[in-house]
N, C-alpha and C positions, 0 to 999 in steps of 0.2 A: 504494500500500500504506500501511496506519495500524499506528504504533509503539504496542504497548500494554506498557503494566507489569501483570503480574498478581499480587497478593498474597494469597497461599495459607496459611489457617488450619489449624491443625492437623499441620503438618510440622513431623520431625524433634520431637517436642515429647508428650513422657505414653506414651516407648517404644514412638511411634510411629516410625518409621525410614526414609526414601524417597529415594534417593541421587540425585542433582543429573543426572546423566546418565541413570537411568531417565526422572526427569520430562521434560527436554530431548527425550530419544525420543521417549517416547510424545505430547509437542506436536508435534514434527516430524509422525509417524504419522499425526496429527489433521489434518492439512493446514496448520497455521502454518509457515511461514519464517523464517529468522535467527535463530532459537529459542536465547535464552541464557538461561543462569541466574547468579543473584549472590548468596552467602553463604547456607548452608544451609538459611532460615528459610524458604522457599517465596515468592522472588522468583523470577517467571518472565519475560524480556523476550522479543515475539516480533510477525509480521508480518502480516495477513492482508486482505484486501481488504474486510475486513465494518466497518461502521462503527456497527456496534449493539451498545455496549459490553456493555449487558443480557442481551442475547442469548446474547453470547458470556461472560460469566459463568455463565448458566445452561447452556451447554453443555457446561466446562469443570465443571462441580460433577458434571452428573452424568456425563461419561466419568470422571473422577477416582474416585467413588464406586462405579460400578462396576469400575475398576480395583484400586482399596485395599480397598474392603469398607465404607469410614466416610463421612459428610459431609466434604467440603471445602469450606466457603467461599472463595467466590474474590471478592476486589473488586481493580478495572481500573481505572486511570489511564493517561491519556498521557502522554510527556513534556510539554508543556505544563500540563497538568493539575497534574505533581508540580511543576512549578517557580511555579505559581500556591502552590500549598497551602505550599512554602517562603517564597517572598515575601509571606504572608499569616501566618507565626508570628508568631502575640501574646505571645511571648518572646524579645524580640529583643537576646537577648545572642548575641554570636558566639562566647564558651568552650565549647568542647569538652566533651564528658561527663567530670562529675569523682567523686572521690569524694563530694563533698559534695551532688553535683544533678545530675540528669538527666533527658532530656526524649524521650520514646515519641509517637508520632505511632497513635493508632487508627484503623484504615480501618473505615469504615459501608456500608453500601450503600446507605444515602439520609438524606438530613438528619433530623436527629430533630427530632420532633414536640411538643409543650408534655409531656405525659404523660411522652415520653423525658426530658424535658430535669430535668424533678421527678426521675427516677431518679439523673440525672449529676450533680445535686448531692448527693444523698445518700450517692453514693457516695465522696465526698471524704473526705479521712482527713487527719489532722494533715500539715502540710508536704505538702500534694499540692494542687496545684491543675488542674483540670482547666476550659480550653475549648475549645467549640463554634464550629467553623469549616467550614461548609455539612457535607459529607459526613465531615468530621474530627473528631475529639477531639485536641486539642494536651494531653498529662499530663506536668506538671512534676511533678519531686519533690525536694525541696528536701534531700531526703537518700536514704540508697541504695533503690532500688526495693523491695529484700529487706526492708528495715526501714522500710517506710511504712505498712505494713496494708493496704497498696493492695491490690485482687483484681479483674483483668481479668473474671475470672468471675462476679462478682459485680457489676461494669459493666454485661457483657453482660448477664446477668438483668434487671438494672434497668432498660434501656433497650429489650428485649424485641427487639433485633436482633444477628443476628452481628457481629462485628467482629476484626480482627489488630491486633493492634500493632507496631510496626520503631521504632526507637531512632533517634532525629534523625539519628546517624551512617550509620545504614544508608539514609537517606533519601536523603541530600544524595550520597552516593555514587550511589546511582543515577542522581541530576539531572544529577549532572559527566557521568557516563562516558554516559547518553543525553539529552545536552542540549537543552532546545530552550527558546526564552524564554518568559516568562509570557505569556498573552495580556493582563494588563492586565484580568482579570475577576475579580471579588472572589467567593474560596472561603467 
């Protein structure tokens, strides 16, 4: 069986509302195993024999969307995977999220492209620095997210793919509690 993380767009998030135990069920229902979830934002952890991460992103978008009524983007990580994309932060302070700076991890569904990448700089706003790390966006802000002018939304536009974002902390919490080592492959 392969350990996937899934990261779910659009949960809990614009009065949208989907309670941690509905979604755990209905993955169970779907035929996934070990089916957890962790902090309301639409982390899914769960177990299946299929090793085509693709696949199963695109199958979990659309049972979801026929479930909710809306798109859900979903991008999948393994453990391995996330503890590569942690050992690859090009911000390597180990302080915690403070008042003064914070650091979001944006999931992509595939590396962006020269076109994307003209977007992601554009989308930079004072004290925000944003990089590209294969399938990631690493977005520091050097002061509080609410007062950067930052717009996820406005990312996404720009770089013409969906994307999530999770907060360093919410990251690294999931690497602890489904550990598994990096494989030593640059994200």
């Amino acid at each position: 069986m392969q350990q996937y993380i899934a990261f779910l767009r659009a949960i809990n998030v614009g009065g949208r509302t989907v309670k941690m135990d509905f979604l755990r069920k209905h993955f169970e229902e779907s035929g996934f195993s070990s089916v957890e979830t962790m902090i309301a934002s639409g982390n899914v952890i769960f177990e299946t024999d299929s090793r085509d991460a693709e696949a199963l992103e695109r199958r979990i978008e659309r049972d979801l969307q026929q479930l909710l009524g809306y798109a859900v983007a979903t991008f999948i990580r393994t453990p391995s995977e996330l503890a590569n994309i942690l050992a690859n932060n090009p911000f390597t302070f180990d302080a915690p999220d403070s008042e003064e700076s914070s650091l979001y991890i944006a999931f992509l569904p595939a590396a962006p492209g020269a076109e994307a990448m003209e977007g992601i700089l554009a989308s930079r706003t004072m004290g925000t620095e944003l990089l590209v790390r294969d399938r990631e966006i690493f977005c520091l802000f050097r002061k509080k997210m609410t007062e950067s002018g930052f717009s996820g939304a406005r990312l996404e536009n720009a770089i013409g793919m969906p994307m999530t974002m999770r907060n360093i902390n919410t990251v690294r919490k999931l690497a602890v509690r489904y550990a598994a080592p990096p494989t030593g492959e640059t994200q």
